[in-house]
LUMLUMMAR-246508 format. One line per 10 residues: their letters; for each residue z, x, y of C-alpha. Coordinates in steps of 0.5 Angstrom, whole numbers, padded with zeros to 4 digits. Each point is the difference from the previous one (the first is absolute). Layout:
// LUMLUMMAR-246508
a = Z:X:Y  ... $
This chain:
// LUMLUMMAR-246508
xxxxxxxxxx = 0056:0481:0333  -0005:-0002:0005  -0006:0003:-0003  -0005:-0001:0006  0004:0003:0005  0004:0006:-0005  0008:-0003:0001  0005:-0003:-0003  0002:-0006:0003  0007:-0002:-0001 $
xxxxxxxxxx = 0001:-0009:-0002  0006:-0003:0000  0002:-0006:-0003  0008:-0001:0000  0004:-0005:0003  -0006:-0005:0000  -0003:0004:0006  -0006:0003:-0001  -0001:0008:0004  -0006:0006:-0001 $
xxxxxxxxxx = 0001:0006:0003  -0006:-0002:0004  0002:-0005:0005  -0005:-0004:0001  0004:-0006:0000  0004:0002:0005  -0005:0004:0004  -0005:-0007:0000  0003:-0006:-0004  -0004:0001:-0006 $
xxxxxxxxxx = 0002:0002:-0007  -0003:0006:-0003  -0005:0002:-0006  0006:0003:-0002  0005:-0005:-0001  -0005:-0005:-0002  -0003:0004:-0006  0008:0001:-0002  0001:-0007:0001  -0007:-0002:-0004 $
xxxxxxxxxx = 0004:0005:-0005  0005:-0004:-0001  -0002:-0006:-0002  0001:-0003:0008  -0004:-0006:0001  0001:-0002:0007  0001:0004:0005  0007:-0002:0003  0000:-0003:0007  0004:0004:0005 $
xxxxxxxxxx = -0006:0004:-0002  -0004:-0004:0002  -0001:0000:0008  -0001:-0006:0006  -0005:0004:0002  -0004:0000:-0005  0001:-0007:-0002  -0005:-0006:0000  0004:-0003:0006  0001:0007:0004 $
xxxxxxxxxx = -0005:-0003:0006  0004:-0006:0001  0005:0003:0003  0000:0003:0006  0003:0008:0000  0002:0000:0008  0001:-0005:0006  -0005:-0002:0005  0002:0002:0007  0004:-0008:0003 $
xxxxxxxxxx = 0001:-0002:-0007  0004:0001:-0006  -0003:0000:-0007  0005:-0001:-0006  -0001:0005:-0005  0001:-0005:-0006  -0006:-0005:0003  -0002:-0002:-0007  0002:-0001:-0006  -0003:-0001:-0006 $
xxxxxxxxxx = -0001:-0005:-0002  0002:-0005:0006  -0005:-0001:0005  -0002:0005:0005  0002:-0001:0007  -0006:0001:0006  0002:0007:0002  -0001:0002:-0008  -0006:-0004:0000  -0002:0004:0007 $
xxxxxxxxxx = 0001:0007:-0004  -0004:-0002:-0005  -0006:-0002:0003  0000:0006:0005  0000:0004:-0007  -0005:-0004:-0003  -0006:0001:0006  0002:0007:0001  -0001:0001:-0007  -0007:-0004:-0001 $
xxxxxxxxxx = -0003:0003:0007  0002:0007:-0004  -0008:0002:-0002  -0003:-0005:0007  0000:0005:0007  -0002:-0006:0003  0005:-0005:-0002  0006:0004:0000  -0003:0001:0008  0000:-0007:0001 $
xxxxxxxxxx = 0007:-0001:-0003  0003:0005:0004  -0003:-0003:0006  0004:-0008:-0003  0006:0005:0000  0000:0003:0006  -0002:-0006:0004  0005:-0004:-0003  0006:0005:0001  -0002:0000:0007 $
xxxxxxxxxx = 0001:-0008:0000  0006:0001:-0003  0003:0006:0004  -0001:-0004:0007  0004:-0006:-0003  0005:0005:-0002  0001:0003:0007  -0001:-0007:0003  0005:-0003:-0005  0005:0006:0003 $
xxxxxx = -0002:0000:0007  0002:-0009:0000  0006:0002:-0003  0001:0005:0005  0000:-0005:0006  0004:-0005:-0004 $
């Protein structure tokens, strides 16, 4: 029973897959306080990795989570463990200057301008690169 909110919430724990009534993990990927009271009941001292999502992991930056127009990004581009490839390094720093430029209007401004600049760069070479393929 989930005395804040005055309801019964039902946690299953059968067959090595954790469910509550609730739904929070299928709704947004994280267990519940529900099933992890239950689990800390139980004398769980870890909770199990496929519950332990990708996304909210140390290495969730570093992989890309769509394709970039022109290219094609592999969803597995690093692996722990190995050294990282430049598209993940890329992503990592993007996410790394976003996240110091957070509290710093000024900065953020100037990173977006770098941004923009360069995606103006690279979309003339793109359209440059189709049109010579164009000719040939």
């Amino acid at each position: 029973m989930d005395r804040e909110k005055d309801k019964v919430y039902t946690v299953d724990l059968s067959g090595n897959k954790f469910s509550c009534s609730c739904k929070m993990f299928e709704r947004i990927g994280l267990l519940c306080k529900h099933v992890l009271w239950v689990l800390k009941d139980r004398g769980f001292d870890d909770i199990p990795t496929e519950y332990l999502l990708d996304r909210w992991g140390k290495y969730a930056t570093c992989r890309p989570i769509f394709n970039v127009v022109g290219t094609t990004l592999l969803a597995d581009c690093m692996s722990i463990g190995n050294q990282q490839s430049k598209i993940s390094e890329l992503w990592s720093e993007v996410f790394t200057s976003v996240s110091l430029v957070e509290d710093n209007e000024e900065l953020g401004d100037e990173l977006l301008e770098l941004l923009r600049g360069f995606n103006e760069k690279l979309m003339i070479s793109v359209k440059r690169g189709k049109s010579k393929k164009q000719e040939s």
